[in-house]
C-alpha positions in Angstrom: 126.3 65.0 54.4 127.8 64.4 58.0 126.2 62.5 60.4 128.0 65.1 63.1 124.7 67.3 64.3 124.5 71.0 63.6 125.6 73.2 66.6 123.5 75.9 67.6 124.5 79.7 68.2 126.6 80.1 71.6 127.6 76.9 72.0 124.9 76.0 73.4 124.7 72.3 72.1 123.0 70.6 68.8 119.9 72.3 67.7 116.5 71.8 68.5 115.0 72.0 64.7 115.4 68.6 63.9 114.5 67.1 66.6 111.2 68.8 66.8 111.0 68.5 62.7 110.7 64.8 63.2 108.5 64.7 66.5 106.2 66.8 65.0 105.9 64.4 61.5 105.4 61.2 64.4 102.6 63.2 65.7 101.0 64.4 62.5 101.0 60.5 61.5 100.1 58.9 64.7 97.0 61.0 64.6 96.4 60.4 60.7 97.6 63.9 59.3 99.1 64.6 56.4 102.6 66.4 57.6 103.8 69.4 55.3 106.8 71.6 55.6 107.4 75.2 54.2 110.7 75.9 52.9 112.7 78.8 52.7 114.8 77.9 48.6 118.1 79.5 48.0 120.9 77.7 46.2 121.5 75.0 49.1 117.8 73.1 48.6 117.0 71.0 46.0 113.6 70.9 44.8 111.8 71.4 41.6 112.5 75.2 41.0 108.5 75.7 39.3 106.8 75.4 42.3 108.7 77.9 44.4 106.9 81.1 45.1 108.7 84.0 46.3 111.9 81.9 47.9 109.0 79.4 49.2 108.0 75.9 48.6 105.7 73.9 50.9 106.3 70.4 50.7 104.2 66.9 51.9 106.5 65.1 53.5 103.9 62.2 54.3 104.9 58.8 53.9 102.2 58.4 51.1 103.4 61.3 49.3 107.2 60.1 49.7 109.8 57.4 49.5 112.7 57.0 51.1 112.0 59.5 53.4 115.2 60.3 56.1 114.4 63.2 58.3 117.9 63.7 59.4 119.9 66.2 61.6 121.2 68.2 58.8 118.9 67.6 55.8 115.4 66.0 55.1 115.9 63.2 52.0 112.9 61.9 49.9 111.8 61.4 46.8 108.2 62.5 45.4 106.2 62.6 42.0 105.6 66.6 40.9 103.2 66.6 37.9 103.9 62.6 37.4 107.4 62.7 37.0 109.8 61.2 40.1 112.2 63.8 41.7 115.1 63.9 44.3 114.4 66.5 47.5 117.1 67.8 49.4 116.5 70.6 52.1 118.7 71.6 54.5 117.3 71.6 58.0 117.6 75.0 58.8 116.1 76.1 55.6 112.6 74.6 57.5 110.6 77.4 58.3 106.9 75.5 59.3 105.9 72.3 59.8 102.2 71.3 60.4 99.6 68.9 59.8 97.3 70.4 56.3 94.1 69.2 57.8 94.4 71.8 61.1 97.4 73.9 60.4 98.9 72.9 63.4 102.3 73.3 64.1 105.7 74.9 64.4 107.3 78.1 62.7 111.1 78.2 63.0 113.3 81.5 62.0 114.0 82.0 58.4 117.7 81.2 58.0 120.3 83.4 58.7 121.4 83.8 54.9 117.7 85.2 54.1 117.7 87.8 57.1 121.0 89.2 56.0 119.8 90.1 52.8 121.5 87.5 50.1 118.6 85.8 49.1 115.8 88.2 51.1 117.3 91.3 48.7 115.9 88.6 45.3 111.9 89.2 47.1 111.2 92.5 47.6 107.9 92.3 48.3 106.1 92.3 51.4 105.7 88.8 50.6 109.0 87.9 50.9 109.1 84.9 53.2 111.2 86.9 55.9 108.7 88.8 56.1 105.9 85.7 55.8 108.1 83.9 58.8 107.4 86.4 61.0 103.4 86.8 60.9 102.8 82.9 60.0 100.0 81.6 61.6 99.4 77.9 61.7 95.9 78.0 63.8 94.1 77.6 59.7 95.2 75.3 58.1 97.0 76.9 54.8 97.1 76.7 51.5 99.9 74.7 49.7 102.5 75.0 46.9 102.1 71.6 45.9 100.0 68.9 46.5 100.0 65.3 47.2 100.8 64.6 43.7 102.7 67.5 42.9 99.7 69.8 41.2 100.5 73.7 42.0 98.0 75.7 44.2 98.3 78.6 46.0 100.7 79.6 48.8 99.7 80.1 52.3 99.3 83.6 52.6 100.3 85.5 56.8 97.6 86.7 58.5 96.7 90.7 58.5 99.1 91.9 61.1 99.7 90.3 64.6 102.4 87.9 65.9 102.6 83.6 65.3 100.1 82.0 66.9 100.2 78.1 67.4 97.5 76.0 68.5 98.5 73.7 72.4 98.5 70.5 70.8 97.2 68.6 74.3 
C-alpha cells in the first residue's frame, strides 16, 4: 500500500473518490450521522465474506463502529466487531460505490469499478440485482437498508428504486 495517489483515466490527475470519501465522513460526523459505505467485493476487498450480498457489502465506517480507522487515497483501513468477534477491513477505494449518512440517505454514488463492468466479477451476479446494475439506479434521497449493522448483525440490503436515474439530495 503506496502512499503515491491513484491516477485517474486521461491523465487527468489523482482522482476525486477519495477525497470526496473522506469529506463526506467529516460531514456525516460533524452533523452527528452515522457514515456508511457500500462496497462493490471481488477478490481485492477484505471483509467478512457472510455478509456480502450479491458482490455487495455496506459497511459503518463511524468512529463508534470502528478503530483505527485511515481513510486513505488507495484503501479505507479499520477494524470492527461482526457478530462479536474483531475483524481486519480492507477496501480498495475504487471498490466504493456509495457513501451516505444511514439516518437521511444522503450522499454520493460512484461507478462500480471497472473490473465489475467488464464482466469478471459482474458475469458471478446475474441477476438484475447485480450491483452494476444496483449502481446505476441507487438512490440515496431514503435512507437504505444495510448489510450490517453497528455491531455487525445482518439485515437486509438496500434495494434501487423502480426505474429512474440517481438522485442525491443538495446537502446546503
Amino acid at each position: 500500500m503506496s502512499s503515491t495517489p491513484p491516477i485517474s483515466p486521461a491523465g487527468s490527475g489523482t482522482s476525486t473518490r477519495p477525497y470526496l470519501i473522506r469529506a463526506l465522513h467529516d460531514w456525516c460526523t460533524d452533523n452527528g450521522f452515522t457514515p456508511y459505505v457500500a462496497v462493490f467485493v471481488d477478490a481485492s476487498v477484505q471483509v467478512p465474506m457472510e455478509y456480502v450480498k450479491n458482490n455487495e457489502i455496506v459497511l459503518n465506517v463511524g468512529f463508534e463502529a470502528t478503530s483505527s480507522l485511515k481513510l486513505g487515497n488507495e484503501f479505507i483501513e479499520f477494524k470492527a466487531r461482526f457478530g462479536g468477534t474483531s475483524r481486519e477491513i480492507v477496501v480498495p477505494v475504487d471498490h466504493v460505490i456509495a457513501i451516505y449518512a444511514r439516518e437521511n440517505g444522503q450522499g454520493m454514488a460512484f461507478p462500480v469499478p471497472n473490473e465489475a463492468s467488464s464482466g469478471s466479477a459482474a458475469a458471478d451476479a446475474a441477476s438484475p440485482e447485480a450491483p452494476a446494475a444496483r449502481a446505476t439506479h441507487l438512490s440515496l434521497t431514503e435512507a437504505p437498508r444495510h448489510d450490517a449493522d453497528a455491531a455487525g448483525e445482518p439485515s437486509e440490503p438496500p434495494e434501487p428504486p423502480a426505474g429512474g436515474r440517481p438522485s442525491l439530495k443538495r446537502v446546503k
